[in-house]
ZAGU-201461 format. One record per atom (N, C-alpha, C): y, x, z; residue in three letters; atom name. Coordinates in pm, whole numbers, plus 32768, in hexadecimal, padded with zeros to 4 digits. Last residue first. Example, Ala and Ser with C-alpha at 12.3 -4.5 7.8 and 13.67 -1.06 7.14 Angstrom:
2
SITE      y      x      z   residu   atome
SITE   7F1F   8505   82C4      ser       N
SITE   7F96   8557   82CA      ser      CA
SITE   8003   850A   8313      ser       C
SITE   7DC7   8527   830C      ala       N
SITE   7E3E   84CE   830C      ala      CA
SITE   7EB6   8528   830C      ala       C
END
This chain:
207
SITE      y      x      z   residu   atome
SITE   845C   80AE   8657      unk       N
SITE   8406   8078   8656      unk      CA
SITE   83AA   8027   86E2      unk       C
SITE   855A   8133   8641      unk       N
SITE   8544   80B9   86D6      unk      CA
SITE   84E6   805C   86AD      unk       C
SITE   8530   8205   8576      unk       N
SITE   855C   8232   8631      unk      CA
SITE   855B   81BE   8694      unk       C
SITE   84E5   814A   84BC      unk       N
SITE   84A8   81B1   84E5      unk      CA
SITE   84AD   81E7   85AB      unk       C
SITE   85DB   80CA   8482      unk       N
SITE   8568   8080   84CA      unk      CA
SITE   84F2   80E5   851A      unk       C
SITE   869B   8194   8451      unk       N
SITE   86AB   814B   84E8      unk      CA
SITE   862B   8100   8525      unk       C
SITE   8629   81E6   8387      unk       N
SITE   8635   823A   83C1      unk      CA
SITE   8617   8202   847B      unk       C
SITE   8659   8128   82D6      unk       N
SITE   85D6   814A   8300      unk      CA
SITE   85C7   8196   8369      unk       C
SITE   876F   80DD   82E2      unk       N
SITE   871B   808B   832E      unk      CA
SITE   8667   8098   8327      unk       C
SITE   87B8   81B3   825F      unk       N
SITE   87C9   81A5   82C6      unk      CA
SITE   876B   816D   8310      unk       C
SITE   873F   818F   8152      unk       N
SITE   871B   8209   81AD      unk      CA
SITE   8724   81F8   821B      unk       C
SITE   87A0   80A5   8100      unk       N
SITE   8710   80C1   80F4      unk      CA
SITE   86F4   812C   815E      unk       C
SITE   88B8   80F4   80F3      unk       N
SITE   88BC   808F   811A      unk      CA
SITE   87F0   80A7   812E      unk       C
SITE   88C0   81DB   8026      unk       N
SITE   88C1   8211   8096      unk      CA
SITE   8883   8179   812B      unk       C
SITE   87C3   81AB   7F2A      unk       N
SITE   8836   8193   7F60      unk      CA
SITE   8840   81B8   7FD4      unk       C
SITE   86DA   8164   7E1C      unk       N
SITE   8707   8162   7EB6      unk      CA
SITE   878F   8143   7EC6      unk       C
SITE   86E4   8159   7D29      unk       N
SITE   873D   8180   7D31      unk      CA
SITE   8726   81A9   7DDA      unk       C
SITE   859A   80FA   7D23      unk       N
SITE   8595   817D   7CD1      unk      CA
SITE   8621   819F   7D15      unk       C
SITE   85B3   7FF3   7DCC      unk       N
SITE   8590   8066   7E13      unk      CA
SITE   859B   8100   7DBE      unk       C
SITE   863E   7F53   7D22      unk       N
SITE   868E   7F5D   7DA6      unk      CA
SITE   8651   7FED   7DE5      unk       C
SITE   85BE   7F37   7C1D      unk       N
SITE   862A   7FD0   7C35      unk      CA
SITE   8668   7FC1   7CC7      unk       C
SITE   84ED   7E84   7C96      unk       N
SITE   84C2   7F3D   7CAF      unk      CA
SITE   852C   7F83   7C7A      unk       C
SITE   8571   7DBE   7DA5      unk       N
SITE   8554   7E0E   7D1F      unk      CA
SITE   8517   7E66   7D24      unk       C
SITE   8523   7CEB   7EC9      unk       N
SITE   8539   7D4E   7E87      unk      CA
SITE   8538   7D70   7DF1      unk       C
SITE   8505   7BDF   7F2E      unk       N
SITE   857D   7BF7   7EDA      unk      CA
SITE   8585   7C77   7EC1      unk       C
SITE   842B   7BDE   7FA3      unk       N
SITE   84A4   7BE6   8023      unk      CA
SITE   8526   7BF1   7FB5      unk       C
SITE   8379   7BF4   7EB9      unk       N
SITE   8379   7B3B   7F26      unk      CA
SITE   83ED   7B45   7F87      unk       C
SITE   8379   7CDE   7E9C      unk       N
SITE   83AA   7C74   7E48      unk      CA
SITE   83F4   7BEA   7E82      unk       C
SITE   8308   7D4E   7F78      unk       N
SITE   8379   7D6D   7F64      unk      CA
SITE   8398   7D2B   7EF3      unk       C
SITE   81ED   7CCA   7F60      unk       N
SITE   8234   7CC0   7FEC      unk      CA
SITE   82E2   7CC9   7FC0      unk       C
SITE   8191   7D35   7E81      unk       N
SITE   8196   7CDB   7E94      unk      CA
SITE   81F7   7CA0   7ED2      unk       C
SITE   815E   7E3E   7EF5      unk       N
SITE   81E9   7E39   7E96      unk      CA
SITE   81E8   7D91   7E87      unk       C
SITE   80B0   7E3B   7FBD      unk       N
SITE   813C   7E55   8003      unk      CA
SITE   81B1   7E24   7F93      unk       C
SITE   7FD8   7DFE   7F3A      unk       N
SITE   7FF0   7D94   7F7E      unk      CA
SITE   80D4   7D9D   7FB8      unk       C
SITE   7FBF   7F0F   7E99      unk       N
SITE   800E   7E59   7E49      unk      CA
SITE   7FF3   7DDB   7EB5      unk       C
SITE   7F6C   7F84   7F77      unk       N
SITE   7FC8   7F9D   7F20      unk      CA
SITE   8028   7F27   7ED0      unk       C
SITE   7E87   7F0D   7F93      unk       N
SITE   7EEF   7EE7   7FEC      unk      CA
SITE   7F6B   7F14   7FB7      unk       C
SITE   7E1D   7F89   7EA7      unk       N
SITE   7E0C   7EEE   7E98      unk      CA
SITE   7E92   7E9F   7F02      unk       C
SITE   7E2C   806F   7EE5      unk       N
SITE   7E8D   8065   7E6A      unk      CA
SITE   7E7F   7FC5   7E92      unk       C
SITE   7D3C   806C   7F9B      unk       N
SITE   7DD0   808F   7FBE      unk      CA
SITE   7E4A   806E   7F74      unk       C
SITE   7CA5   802D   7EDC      unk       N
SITE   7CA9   7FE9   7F91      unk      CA
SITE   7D07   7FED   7F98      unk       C
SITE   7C52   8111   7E81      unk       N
SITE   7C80   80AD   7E3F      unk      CA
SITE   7C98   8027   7E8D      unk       C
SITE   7C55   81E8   7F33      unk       N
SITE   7CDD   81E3   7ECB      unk      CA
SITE   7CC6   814E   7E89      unk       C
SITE   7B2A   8195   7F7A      unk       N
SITE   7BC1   81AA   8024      unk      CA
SITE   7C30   8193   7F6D      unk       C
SITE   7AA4   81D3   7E8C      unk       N
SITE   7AA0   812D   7ECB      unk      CA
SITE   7B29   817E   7F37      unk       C
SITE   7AB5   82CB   7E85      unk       N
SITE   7AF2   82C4   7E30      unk      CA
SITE   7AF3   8208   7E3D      unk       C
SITE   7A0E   830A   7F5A      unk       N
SITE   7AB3   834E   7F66      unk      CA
SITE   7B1D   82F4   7ED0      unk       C
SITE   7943   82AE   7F5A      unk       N
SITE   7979   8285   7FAD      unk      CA
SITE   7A1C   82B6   7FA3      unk       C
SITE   78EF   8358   7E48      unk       N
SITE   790D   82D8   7E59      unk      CA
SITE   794A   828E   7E91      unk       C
SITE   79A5   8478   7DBF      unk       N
SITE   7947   843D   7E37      unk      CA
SITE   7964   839D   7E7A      unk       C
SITE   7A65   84B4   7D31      unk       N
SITE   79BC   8496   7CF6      unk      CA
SITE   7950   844C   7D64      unk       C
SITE   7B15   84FB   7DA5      unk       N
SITE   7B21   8480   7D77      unk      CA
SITE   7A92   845D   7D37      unk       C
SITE   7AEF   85FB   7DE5      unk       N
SITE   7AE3   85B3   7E47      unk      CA
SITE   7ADE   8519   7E36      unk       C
SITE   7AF2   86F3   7D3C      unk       N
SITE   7A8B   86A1   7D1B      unk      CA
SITE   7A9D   861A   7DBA      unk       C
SITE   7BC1   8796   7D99      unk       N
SITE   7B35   87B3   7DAC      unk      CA
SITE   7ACE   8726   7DA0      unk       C
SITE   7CBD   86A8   7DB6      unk       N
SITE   7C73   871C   7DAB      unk      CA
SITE   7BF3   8712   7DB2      unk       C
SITE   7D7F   85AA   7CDD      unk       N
SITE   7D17   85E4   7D63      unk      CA
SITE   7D20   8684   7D6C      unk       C
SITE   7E55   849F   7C72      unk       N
SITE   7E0D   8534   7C63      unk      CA
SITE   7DD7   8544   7CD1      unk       C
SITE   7E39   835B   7C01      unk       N
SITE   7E1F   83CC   7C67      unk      CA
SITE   7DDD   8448   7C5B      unk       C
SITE   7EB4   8266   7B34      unk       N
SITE   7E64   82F6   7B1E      unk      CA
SITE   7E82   833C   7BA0      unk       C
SITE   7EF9   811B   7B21      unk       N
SITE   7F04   81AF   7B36      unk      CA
SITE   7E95   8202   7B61      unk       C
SITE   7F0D   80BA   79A3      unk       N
SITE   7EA8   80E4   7A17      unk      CA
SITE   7EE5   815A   7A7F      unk       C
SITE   800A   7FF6   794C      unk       N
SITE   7FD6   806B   793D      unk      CA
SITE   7F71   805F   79BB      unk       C
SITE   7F1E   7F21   7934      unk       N
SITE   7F4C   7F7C   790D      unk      CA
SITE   7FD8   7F79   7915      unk       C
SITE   7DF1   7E6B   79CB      unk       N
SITE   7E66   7E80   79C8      unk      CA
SITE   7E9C   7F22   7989      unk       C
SITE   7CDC   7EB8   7A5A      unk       N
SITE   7D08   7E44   79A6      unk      CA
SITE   7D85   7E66   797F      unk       C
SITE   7D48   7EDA   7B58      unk       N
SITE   7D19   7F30   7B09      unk      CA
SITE   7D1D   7F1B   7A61      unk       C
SITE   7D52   7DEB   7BC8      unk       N
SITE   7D99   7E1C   7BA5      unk      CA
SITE   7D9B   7E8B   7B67      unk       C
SITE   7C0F   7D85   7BA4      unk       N
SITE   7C8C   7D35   7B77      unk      CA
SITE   7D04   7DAF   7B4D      unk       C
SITE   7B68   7DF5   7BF5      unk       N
SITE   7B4D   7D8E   7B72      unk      CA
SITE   7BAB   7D22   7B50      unk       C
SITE   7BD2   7EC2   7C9E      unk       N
SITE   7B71   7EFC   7C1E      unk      CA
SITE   7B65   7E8D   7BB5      unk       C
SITE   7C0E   7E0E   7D62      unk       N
SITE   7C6A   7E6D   7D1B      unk      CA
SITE   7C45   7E8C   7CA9      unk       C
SITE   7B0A   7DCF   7DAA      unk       N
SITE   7B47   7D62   7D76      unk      CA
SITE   7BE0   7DB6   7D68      unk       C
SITE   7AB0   7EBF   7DFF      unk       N
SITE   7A5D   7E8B   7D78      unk      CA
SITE   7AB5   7DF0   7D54      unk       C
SITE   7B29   7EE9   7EE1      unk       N
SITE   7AF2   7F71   7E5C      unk      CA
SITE   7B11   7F15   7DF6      unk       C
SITE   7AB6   7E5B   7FBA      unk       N
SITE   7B5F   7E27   7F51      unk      CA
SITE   7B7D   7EA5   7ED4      unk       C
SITE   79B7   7EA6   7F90      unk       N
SITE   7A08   7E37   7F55      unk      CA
SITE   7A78   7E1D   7F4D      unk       C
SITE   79FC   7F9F   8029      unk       N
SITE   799E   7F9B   7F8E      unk      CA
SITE   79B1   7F23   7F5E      unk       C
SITE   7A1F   7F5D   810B      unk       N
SITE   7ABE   7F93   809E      unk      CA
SITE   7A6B   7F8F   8033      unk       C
SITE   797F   7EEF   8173      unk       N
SITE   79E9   7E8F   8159      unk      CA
SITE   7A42   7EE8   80F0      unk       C
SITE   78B1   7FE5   814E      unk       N
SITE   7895   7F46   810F      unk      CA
SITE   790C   7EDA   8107      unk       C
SITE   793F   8072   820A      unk       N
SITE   7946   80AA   817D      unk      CA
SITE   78F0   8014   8119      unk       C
SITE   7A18   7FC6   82EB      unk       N
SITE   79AE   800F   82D0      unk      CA
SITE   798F   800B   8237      unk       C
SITE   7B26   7F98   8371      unk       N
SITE   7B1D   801A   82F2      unk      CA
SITE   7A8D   802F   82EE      unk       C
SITE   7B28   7EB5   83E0      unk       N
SITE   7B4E   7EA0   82FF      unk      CA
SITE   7B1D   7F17   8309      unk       C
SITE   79CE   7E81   847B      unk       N
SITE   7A19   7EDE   8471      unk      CA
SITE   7A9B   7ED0   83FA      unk       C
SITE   78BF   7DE7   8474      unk       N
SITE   7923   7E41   84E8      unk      CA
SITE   7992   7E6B   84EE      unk       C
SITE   783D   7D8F   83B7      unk       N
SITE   7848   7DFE   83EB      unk      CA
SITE   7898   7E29   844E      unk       C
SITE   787D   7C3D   8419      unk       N
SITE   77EF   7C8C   83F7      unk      CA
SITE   77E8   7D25   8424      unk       C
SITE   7981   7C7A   840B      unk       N
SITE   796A   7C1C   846C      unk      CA
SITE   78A7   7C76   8469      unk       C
SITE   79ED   7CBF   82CA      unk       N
SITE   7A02   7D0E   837A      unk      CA
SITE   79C2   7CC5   83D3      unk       C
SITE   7957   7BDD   8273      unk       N
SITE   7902   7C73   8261      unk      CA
SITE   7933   7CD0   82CB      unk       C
SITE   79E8   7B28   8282      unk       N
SITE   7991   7B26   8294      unk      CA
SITE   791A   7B8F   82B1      unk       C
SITE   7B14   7B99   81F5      unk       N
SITE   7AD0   7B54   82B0      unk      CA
SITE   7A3F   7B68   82CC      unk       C
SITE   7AC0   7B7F   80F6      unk       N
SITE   7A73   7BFF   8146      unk      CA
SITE   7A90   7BD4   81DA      unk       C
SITE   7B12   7A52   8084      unk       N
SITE   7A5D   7A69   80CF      unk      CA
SITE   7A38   7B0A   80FC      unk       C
SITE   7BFB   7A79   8042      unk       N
SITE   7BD1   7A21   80AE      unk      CA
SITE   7B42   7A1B   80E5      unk       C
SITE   7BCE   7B45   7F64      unk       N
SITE   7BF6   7B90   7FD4      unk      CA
SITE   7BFA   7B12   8048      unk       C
SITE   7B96   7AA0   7E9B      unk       N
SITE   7B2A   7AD4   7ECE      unk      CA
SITE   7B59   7B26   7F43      unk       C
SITE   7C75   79F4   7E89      unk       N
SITE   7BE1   79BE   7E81      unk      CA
SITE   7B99   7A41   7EFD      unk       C
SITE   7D0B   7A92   7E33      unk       N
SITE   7D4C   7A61   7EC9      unk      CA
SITE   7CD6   7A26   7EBC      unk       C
SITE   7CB9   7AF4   7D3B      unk       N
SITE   7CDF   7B65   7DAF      unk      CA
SITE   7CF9   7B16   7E3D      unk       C
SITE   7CAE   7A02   7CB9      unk       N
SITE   7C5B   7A51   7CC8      unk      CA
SITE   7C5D   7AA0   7D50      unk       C
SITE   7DE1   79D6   7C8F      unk       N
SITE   7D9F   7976   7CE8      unk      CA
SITE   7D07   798C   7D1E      unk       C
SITE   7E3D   7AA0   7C21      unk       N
SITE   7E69   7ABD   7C92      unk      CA
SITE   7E13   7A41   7CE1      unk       C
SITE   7DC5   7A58   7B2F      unk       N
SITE   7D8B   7AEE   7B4E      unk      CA
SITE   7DD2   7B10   7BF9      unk       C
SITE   7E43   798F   7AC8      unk       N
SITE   7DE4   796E   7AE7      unk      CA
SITE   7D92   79EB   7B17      unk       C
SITE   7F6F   79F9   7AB6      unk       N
SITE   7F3E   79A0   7B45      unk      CA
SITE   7E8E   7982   7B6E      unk       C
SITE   800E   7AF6   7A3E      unk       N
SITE   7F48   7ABD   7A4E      unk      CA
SITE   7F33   7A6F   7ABE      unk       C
SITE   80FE   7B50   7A90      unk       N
SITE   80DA   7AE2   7A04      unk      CA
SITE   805F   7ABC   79EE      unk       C
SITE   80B3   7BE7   7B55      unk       N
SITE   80D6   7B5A   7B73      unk      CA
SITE   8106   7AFF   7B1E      unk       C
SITE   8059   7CCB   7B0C      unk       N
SITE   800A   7C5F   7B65      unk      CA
SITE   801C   7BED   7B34      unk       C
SITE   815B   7D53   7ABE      unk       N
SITE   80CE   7D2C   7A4D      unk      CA
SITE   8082   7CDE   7A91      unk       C
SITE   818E   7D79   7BAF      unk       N
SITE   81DB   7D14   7B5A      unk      CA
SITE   8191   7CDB   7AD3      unk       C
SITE   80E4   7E1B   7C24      unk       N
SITE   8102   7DAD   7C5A      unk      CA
SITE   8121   7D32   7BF3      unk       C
SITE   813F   7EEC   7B78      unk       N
SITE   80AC   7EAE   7B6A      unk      CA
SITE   80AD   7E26   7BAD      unk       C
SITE   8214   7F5E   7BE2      unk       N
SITE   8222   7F36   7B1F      unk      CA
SITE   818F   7ED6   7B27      unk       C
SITE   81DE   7F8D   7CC0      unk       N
SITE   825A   7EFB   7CC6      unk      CA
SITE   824F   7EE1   7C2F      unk       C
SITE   813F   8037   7C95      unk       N
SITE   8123   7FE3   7CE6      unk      CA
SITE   8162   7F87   7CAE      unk       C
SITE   81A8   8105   7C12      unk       N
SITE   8145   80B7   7BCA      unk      CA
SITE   8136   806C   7C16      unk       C
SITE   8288   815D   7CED      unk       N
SITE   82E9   8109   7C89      unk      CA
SITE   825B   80E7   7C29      unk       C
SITE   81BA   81E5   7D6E      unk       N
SITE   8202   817A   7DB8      unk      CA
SITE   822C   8118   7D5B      unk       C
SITE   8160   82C3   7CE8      unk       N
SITE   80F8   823A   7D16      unk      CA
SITE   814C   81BF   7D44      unk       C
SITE   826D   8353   7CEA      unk       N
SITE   8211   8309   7C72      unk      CA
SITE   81C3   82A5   7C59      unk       C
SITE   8285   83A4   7DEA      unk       N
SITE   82B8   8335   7DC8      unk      CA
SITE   82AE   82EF   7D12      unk       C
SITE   81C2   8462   7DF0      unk       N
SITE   819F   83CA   7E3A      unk      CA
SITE   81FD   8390   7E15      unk       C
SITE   820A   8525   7D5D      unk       N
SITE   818D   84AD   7D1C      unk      CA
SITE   818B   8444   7D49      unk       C
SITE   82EF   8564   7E04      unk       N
SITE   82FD   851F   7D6C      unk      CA
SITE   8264   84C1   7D24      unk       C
SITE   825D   85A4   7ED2      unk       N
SITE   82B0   855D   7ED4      unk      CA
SITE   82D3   8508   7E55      unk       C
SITE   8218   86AE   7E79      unk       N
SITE   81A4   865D   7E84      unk      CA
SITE   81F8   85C2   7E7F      unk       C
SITE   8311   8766   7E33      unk       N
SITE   82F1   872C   7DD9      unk      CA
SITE   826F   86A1   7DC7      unk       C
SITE   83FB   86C7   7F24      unk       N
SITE   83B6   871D   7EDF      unk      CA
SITE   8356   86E0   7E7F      unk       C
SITE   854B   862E   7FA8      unk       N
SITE   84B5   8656   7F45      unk      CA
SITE   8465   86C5   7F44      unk       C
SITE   8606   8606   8059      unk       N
SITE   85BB   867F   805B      unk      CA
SITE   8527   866A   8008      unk       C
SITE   86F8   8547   802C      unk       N
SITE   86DD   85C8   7FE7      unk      CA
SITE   868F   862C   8001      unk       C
SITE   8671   8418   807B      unk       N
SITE   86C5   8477   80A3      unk      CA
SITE   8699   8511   8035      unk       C
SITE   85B4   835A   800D      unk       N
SITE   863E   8334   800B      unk      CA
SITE   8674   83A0   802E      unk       C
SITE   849C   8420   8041      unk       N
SITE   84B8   83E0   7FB1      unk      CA
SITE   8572   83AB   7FB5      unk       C
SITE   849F   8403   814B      unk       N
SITE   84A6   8491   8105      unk      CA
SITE   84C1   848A   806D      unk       C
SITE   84BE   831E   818B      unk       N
SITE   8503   8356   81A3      unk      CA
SITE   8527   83E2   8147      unk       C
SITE   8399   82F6   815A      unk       N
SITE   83F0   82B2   80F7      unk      CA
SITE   8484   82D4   8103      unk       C
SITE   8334   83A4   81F0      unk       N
SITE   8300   83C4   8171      unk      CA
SITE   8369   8377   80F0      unk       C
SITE   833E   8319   82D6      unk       N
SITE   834C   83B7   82C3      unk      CA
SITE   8388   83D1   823F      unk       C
SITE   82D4   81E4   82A4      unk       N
SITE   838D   8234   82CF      unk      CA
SITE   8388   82A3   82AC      unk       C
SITE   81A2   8263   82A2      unk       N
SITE   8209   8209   822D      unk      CA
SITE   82AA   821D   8231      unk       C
SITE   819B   82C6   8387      unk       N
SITE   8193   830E   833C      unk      CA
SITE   81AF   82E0   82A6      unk       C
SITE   81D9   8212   844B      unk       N
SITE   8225   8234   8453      unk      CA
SITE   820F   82AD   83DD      unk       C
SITE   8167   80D7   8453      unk       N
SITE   8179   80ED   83A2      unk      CA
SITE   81B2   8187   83B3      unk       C
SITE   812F   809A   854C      unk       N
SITE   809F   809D   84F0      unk      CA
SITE   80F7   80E5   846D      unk       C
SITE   8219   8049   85B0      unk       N
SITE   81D5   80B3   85C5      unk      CA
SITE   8159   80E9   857E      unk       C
SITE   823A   7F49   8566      unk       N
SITE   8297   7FC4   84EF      unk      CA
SITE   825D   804E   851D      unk       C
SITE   814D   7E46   8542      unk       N
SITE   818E   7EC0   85CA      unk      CA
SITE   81C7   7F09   8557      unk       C
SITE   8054   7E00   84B7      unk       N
SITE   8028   7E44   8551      unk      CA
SITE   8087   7E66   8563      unk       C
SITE   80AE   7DDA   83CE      unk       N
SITE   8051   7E21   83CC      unk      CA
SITE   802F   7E7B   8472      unk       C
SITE   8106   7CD1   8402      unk       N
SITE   80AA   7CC2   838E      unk      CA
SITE   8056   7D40   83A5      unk       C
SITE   81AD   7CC7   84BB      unk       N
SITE   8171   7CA2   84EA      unk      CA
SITE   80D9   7CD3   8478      unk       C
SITE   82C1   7D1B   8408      unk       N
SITE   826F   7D77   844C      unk      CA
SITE   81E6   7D50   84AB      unk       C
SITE   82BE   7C1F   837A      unk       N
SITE   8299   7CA1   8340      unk      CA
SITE   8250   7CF6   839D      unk       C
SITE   8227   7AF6   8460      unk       N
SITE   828F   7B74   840E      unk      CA
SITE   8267   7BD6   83D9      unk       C
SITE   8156   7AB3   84A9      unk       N
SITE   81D6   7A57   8498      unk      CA
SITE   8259   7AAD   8478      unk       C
SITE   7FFC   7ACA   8444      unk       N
SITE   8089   7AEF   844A      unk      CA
SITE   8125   7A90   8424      unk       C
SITE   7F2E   7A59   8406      unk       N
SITE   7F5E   7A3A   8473      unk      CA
SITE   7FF7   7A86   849C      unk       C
SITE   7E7C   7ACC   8322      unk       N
SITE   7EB1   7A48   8314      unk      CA
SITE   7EE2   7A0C   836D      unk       C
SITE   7E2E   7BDC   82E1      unk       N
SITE   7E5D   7B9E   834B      unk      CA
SITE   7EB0   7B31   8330      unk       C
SITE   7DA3   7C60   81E8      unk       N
SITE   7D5A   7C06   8213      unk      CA
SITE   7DBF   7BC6   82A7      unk       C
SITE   7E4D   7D52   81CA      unk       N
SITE   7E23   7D0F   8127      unk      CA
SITE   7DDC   7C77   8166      unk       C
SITE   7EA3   7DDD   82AD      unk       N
SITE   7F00   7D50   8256      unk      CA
SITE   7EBF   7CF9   81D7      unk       C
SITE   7D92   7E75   82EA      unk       N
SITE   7DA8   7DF3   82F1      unk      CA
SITE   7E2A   7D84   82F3      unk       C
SITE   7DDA   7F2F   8210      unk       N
SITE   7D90   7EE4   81F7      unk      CA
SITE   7DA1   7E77   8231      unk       C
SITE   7E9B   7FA1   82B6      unk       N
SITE   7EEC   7F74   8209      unk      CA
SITE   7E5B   7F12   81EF      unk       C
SITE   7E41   7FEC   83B3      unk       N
SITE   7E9C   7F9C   83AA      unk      CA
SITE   7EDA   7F86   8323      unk       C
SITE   7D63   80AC   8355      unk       N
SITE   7D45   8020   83A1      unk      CA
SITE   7DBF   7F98   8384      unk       C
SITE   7DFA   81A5   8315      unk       N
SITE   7D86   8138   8295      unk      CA
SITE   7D87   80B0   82DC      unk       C
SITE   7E36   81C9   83F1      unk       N
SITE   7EA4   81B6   83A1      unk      CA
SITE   7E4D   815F   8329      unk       C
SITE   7D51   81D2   8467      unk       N
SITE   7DC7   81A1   84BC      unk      CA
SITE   7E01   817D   8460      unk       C
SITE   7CE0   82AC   83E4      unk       N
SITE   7C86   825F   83DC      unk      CA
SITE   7CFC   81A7   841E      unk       C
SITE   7D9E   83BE   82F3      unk       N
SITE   7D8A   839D   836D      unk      CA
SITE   7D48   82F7   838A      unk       C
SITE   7C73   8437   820E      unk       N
SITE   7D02   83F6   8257      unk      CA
SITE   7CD7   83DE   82D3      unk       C
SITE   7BF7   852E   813F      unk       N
SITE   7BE7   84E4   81C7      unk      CA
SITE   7C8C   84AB   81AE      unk       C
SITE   7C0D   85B2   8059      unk       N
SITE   7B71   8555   8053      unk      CA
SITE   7BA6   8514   80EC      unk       C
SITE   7CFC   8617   8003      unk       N
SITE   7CBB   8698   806C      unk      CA
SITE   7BEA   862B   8099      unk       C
SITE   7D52   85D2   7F27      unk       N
SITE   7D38   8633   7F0A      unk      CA
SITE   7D0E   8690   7F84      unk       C
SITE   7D18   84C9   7F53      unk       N
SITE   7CF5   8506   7E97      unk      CA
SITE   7CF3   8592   7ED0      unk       C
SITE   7D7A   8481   803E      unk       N
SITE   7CD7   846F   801F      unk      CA
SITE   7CB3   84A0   7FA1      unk       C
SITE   7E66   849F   801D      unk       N
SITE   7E2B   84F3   809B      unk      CA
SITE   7D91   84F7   8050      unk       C
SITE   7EC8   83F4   7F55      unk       N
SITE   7E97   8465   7F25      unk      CA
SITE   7E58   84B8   7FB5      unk       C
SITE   7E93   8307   7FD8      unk       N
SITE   7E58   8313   7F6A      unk      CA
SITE   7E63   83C8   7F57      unk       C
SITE   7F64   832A   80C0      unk       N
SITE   7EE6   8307   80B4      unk      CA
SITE   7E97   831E   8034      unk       C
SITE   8035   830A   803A      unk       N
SITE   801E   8368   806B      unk      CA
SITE   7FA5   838C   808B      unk       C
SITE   802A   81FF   7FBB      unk       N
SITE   8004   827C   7F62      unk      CA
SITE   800E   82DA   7F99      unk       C
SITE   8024   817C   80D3      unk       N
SITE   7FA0   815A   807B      unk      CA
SITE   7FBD   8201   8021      unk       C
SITE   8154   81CC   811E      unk       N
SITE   80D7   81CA   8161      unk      CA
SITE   8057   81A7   8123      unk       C
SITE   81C4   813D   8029      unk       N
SITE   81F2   81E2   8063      unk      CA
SITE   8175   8203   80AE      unk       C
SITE   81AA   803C   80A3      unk       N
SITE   816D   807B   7FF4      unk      CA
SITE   8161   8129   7FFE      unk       C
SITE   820D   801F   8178      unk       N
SITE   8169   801B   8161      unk      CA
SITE   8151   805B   80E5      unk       C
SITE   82F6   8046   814D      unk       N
SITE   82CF   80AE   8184      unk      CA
SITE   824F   80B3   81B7      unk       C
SITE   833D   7F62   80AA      unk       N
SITE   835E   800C   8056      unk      CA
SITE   82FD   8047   80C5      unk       C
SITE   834C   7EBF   8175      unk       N
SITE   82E3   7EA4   80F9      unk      CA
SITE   82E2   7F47   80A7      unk       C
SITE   8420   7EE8   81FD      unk       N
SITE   8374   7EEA   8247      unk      CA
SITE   8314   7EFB   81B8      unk       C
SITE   84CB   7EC3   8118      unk       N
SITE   84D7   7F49   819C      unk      CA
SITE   842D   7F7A   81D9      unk       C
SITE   84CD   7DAB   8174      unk       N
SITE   84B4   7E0E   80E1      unk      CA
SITE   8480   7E90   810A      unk       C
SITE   84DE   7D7F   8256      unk       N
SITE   847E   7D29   8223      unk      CA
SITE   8458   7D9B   81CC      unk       C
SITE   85F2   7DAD   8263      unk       N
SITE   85B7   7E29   82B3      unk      CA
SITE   853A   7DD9   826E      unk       C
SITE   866A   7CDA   81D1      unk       N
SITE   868A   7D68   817F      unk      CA
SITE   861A   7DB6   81CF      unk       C
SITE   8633   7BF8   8226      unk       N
SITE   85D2   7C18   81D5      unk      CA
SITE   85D6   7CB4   8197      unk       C
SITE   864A   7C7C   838B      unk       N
SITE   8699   7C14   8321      unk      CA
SITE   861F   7C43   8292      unk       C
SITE   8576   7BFB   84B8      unk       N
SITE   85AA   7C62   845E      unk      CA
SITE   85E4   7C22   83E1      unk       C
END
């Protein structure tokens, strides 16, 4: 793939994590498939491509949906938050990456949860996402601006729900990461472009 569809992949994990994030603010559940595959890019050190990184373009098809729905004219208004989380992503990323010694931390301690999927069973069990929780929590979180997730009904109060969003935001800045390193901006993605749409569109249909 050329680094432009690279980018493309990287928008439509980020698209896919904050969709994610708010499923869980404001209904407490996600889907467990879709959590699986943003978590385990944070730990697959065997990928020989983008799309290898998160299992397949089939794994992201609710990232495409969503990022589609963001390049083409059918917004609404939930749409607009997510692409709020999106453009703190790539603004937080970048605040990252004047802290080398806060990014050498984060690649520290995310080389020893291997260890903990291997033990439990499982990235999405609630002890592995409770640690990449807590190494979001003592790093990127430090960071400002903070992003802020709205909920309902008290759903963010609840621990496990409120460890899955910080898991998620974490893959979140794995994806904006991703879209730096392929030569992306963040006015490449605030302007889009029809050139963006298309080729989401196409990856989508020959995923």
């Amino acid at each position: 793939m050329s680094q432009f569809e690279d980018r493309i992949i990287a928008l439509a994990a980020m698209a896919q994590a904050v969709t994610l994030v708010q499923q869980v603010a404001e209904t407490g559940n996600v889907n467990n498939d879709e959590l699986e595959t943003l978590l385990s890019s944070l730990v697959n050190e065997n990928a020989q491509t983008t799309a290898d990184l998160y299992g397949g373009l089939d794994k992201l098809q609710t990232g495409f949906k969503q990022l589609i729905r963001h390049l083409g004219k059918d917004k609404q208004q939930q749409d607009m938050m997510l692409l709020r989380y999106m453009i703190g992503l790539l603004h937080l990323e970048r605040k990252l990456a004047k802290h080398p010694e806060m990014l050498q931390m984060i690649g520290r301690e995310i080389d020893q949860v291997p260890q903990q999927i291997s033990y439990f069973g499982a990235v999405s069990h609630p002890q592995v996402i409770s640690r990449f929780a807590d190494i979001y929590q003592r790093s990127i979180s430090q960071l400002t601006p903070r992003i802020l997730v709205q909920g309902k009904d008290g759903f963010l109060q609840q621990t496990e729900n409120a460890d899955k969003v910080r898991a998620l935001l974490l893959s979140g800045i794995r994806a904006a990461l991703l879209w730096y390193q392929k030569g992306g901006r963040r006015w490449h993605f605030i302007f889009g472009g029809s050139k963006m749409l298309n080729t989401a569109q196409l990856m989508l249909e020959h995923r």
